[in-house]
Each structure stands twice: as C-alpha cells, then as structure tokens.
Legacy VTK file of the C-alpha trace (Angstrom):
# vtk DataFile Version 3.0
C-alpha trace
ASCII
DATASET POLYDATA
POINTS 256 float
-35.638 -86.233 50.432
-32.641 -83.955 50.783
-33.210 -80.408 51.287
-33.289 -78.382 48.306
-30.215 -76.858 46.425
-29.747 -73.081 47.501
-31.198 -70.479 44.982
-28.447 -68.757 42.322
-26.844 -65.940 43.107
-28.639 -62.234 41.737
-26.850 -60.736 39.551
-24.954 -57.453 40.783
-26.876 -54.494 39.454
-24.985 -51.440 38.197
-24.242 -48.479 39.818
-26.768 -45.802 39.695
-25.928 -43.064 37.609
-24.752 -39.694 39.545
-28.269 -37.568 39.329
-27.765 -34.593 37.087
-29.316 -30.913 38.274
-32.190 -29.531 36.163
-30.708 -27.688 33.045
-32.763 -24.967 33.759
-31.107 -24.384 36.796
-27.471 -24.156 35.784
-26.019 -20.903 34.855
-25.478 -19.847 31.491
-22.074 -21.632 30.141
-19.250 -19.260 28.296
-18.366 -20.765 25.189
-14.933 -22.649 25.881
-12.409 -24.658 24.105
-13.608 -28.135 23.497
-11.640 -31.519 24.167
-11.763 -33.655 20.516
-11.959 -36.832 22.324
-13.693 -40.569 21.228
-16.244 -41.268 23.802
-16.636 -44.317 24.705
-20.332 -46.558 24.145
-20.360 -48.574 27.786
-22.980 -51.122 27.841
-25.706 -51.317 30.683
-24.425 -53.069 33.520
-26.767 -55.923 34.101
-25.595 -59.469 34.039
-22.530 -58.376 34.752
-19.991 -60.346 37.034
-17.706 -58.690 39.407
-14.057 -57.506 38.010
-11.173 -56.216 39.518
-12.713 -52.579 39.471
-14.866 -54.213 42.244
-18.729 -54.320 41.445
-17.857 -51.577 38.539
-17.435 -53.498 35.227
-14.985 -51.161 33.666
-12.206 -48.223 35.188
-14.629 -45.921 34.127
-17.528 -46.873 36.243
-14.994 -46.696 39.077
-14.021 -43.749 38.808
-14.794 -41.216 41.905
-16.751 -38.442 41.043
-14.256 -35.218 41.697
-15.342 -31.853 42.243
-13.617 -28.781 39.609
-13.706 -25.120 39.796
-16.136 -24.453 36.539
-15.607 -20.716 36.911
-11.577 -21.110 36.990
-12.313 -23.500 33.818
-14.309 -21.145 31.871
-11.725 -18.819 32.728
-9.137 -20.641 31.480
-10.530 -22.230 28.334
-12.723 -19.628 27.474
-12.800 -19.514 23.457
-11.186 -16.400 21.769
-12.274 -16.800 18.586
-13.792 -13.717 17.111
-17.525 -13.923 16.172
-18.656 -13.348 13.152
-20.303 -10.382 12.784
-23.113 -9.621 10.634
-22.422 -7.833 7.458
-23.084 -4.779 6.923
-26.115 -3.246 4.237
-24.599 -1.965 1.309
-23.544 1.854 2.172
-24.338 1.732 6.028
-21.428 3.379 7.978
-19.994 4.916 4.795
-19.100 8.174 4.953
-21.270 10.003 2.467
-18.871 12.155 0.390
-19.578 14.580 -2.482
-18.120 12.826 -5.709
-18.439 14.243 -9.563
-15.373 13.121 -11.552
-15.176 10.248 -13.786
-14.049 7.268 -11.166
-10.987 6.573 -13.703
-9.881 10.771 -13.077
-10.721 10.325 -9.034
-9.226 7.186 -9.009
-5.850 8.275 -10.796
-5.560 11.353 -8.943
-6.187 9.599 -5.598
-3.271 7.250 -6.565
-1.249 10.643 -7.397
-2.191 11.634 -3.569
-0.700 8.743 -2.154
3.269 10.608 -2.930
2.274 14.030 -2.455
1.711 16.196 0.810
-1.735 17.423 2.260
-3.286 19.284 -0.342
-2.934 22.503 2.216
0.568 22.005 2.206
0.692 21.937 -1.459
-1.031 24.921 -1.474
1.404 26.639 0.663
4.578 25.555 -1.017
3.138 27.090 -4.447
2.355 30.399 -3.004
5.820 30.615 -1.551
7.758 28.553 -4.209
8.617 26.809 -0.977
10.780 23.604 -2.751
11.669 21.501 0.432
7.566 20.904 0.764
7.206 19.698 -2.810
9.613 18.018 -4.970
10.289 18.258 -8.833
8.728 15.246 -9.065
6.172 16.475 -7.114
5.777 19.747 -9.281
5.614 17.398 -12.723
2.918 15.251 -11.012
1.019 18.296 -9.989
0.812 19.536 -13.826
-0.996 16.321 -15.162
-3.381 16.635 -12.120
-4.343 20.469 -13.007
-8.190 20.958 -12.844
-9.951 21.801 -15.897
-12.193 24.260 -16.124
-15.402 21.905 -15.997
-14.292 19.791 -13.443
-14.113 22.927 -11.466
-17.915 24.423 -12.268
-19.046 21.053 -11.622
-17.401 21.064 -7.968
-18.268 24.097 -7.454
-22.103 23.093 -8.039
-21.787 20.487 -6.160
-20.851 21.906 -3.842
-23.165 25.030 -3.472
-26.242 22.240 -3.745
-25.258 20.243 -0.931
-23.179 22.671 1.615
-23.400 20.350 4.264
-22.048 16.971 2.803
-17.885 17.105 2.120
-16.145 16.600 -0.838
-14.469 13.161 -1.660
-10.377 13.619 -1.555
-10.032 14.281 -5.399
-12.684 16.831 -5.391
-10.978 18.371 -2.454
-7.791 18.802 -3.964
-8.882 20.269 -7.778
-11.401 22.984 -5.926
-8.103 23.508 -3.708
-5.538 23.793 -6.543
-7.906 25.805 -8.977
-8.303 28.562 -5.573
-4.825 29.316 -6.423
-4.288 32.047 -8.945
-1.755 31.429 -12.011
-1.874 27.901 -11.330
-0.039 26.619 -14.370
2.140 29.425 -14.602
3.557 28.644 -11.302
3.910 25.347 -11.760
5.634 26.251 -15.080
7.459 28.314 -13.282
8.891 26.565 -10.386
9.536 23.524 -12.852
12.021 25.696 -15.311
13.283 27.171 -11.768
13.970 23.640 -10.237
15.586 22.423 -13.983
17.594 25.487 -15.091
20.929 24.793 -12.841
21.014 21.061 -15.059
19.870 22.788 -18.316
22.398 25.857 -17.640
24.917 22.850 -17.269
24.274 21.071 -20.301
24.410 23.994 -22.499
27.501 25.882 -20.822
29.454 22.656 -20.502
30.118 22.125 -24.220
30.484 25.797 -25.240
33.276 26.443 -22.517
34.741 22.841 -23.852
34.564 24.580 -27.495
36.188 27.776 -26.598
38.990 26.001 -24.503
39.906 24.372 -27.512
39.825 27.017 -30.198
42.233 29.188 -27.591
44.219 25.896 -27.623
44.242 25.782 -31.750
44.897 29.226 -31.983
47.952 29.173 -29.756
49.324 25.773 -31.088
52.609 26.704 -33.379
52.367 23.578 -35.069
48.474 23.905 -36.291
49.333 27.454 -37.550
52.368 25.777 -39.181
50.154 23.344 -41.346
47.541 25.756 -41.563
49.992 27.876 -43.256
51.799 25.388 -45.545
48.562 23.646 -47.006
47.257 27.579 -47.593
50.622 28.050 -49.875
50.637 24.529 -51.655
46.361 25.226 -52.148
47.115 28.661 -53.348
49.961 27.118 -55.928
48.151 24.190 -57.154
44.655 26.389 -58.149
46.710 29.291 -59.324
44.449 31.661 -57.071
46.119 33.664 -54.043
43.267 32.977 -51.333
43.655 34.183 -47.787
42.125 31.274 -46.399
39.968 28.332 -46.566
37.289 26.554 -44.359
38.890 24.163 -41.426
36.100 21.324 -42.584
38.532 21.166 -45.462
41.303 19.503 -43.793
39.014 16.234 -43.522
40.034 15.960 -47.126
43.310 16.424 -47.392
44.312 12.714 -46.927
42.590 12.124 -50.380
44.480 14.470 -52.699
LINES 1 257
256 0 1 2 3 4 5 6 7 8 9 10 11 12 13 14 15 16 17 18 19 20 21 22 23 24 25 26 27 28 29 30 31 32 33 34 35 36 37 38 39 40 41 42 43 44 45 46 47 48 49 50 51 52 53 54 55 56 57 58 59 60 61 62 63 64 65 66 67 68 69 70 71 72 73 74 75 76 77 78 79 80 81 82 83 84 85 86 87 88 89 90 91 92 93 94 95 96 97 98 99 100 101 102 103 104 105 106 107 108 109 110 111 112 113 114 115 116 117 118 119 120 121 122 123 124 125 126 127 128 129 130 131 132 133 134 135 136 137 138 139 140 141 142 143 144 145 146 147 148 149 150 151 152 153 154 155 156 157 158 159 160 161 162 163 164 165 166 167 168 169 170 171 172 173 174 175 176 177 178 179 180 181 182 183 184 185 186 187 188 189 190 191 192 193 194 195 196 197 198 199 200 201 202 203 204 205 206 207 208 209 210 211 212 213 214 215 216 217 218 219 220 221 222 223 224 225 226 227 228 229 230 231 232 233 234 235 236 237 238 239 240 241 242 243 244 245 246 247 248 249 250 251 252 253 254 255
C-alpha cells in the first residue's frame, strides 16, 4: 500500500475583530456632525480563500487600524444646532402689566405709539407748544387718542388697587395725557397754530387776486369806455336816466 494522501488544507480563519473598551468606560461623547454614509454588510470570514488583500478577504479587513485625535474631532465637528428648548407655561416670564381698556382701544392706540415720541416727551412738547418734538400729524393723531373721562377713573383705580404692578403702554400714556391740564384745548390750539400760515394763505391769496383786478378795471380807459356807452344806449332804449347798472349784466349783452 502507498502511503496515504496528505490531509486538506484548513481553511484560513478571519481576523479577530479589534477588542472594543467597555462603554462604561469611555467619556461622555459631544454631539457632532454625522457622516450619511452606506455601511457596508461584510460576511464572516470563514471558508474564505486567500485574496490579494493577503489573508483579509476584502480592502476593508485590511485596513490598519489608525489612531485620531477624538478631542480635536469633537472640536471640529461638534454640532451647532440649537436645541430645542422647552416651551414655556402659558404667562411664565411675562411681564405682568396693569391693563383695563378694551384690547381693540389698547391695541389701536399702541399702533398710534409706534409714530409718536415717548409719552414724556409728548408731554413736554404740549406744555411748551414745543413743535420740532411733535408734528402736525402728530398733534391730529394725539386728538383721536384723547382719554375719556372713564377710561381715566378706571386707570386711576387700577391703579390705586394694585400700586405695585405697572401700567401696560396704553394705560401709561391716557393717565399721562389726561395729567395735563386743557388737554384738548391745547391740542386745538397748537393744531389752528400749526394750520393758520396755509389757511391765512388760502383766504388772502384770492382776495389780494380780487382787489388787483378791480384797481386794474377801474383804471382801464377802455372798460370805463364801454361801461359808459352801454349806460347811454340802456338809458335810451328803457327811456329811464339810470346812473348805473350791475356788472353781472354785461354777461347778457351778447343776447340783445
């Protein structure tokens, strides 16, 4: 008998994978950017023959293990992305603000607000008629925001019951208009003072226009000429002897 045929070759086991360190053991990660990447399903390695990666039956299995700076990473690719943070109860942080108008009447006047100076330089420019702080439009807004009379008691309740608490920005500005005295009269005022150069203009302008041109008529030889004539032919024609007649007179004239 021959001697027996050698035994097959064993099959090439696979690599052992790199040991990982205990989770617990690793510090805690920063959240970082994250690489969208496919990753790849390799099969286990057994049964595998040898391939031009050597032993390793794919590039990846080949691969050297490399060493990177995790802190420098985390650095780097730290994620900026704001968190989320939890909302807020209904009416915590608000500023708690005395408030007794109708919301429409707060809500107009706080629009109003939004052209107009501080209310305590409003209040300075009325005492002193001072018209470089407030504008005319500013003087005709101010009139439709006037406080009335109950909007006032009821601020001013409000305001003796809870001392300590501040009143919202419309409140503030009717309990700061009605402190000054004559209120609409100023404004009133100061509105028919900031109009009456343009109203003075208006009116003058045509009356000096009217009296230029009766001098002109009065002066004009030739209008006292046909004044004149049409007074004699009128005079001959109704058999009267009137000294004059009324200039509206002569839009007729082309009709006889």
């Amino acid at each position: 008998k021959g001697p027996f045929p050698p035994p097959p070759p064993l099959p090439l086991a696979a690599p052992l994978p790199h040991s990982l360190p205990d989770s617990s053991a690793l510090p805690t990660k920063r959240k970082t950017v994250k690489l969208f990447w496919r990753e790849l399903k390799l099969g286990g390695g057994h049964g595998v023959s040898a391939s031009r990666f050597g032993p390793c039956a794919t590039l990846w299995a080949s691969l050297e293990p490399v060493s990177v700076d995790t802190a420098r990473l985390e650095h780097l690719f730290e994620s900026r992305a704001k968190e989320v943070l939890p909302s807020k109860k209904a009416g915590e942080g608000r500023r708690t603000m005395t408030t007794v108008l109708d919301p429409k009447r707060s809500n107009a006047i706080n629009i109003g607000l939004t052209t107009l100076p501080p209310v305590h330089v409003i209040k300075a420019a009325l005492l002193n008629f001072d018209e470089f702080a407030v504008s005319k439009d500013g003087i005709e807004k101010l009139l439709t925001m006037m406080p009335t009379e109950e909007e006032q008691q009821k601020i001013e309740e409000a305001q003796l019951a809870n001392p300590d608490i501040p009143l919202g920005p419309a409140e503030n500005f009717l309990i700061t208009l009605a402190s000054i005295g004559g209120l609409a009269a100023r404004l009133q005022l100061w509105a028919f003072k900031l109009d009456y150069d343009s109203m003075e203009r208006e009116i003058a302008e045509p009356l000096f226009d009217l009296k230029v041109g009766m001098e002109q008529l009065v002066q004009n030889a030739t209008f006292r000429c046909i004044l004149a004539t049409l007074l004699a032919v009128g005079n001959f024609l109704n058999g009267s002897q009137s000294s004059g007649f009324e200039l509206s007179y002569l839009e007729k004239v082309s009709e006889v």
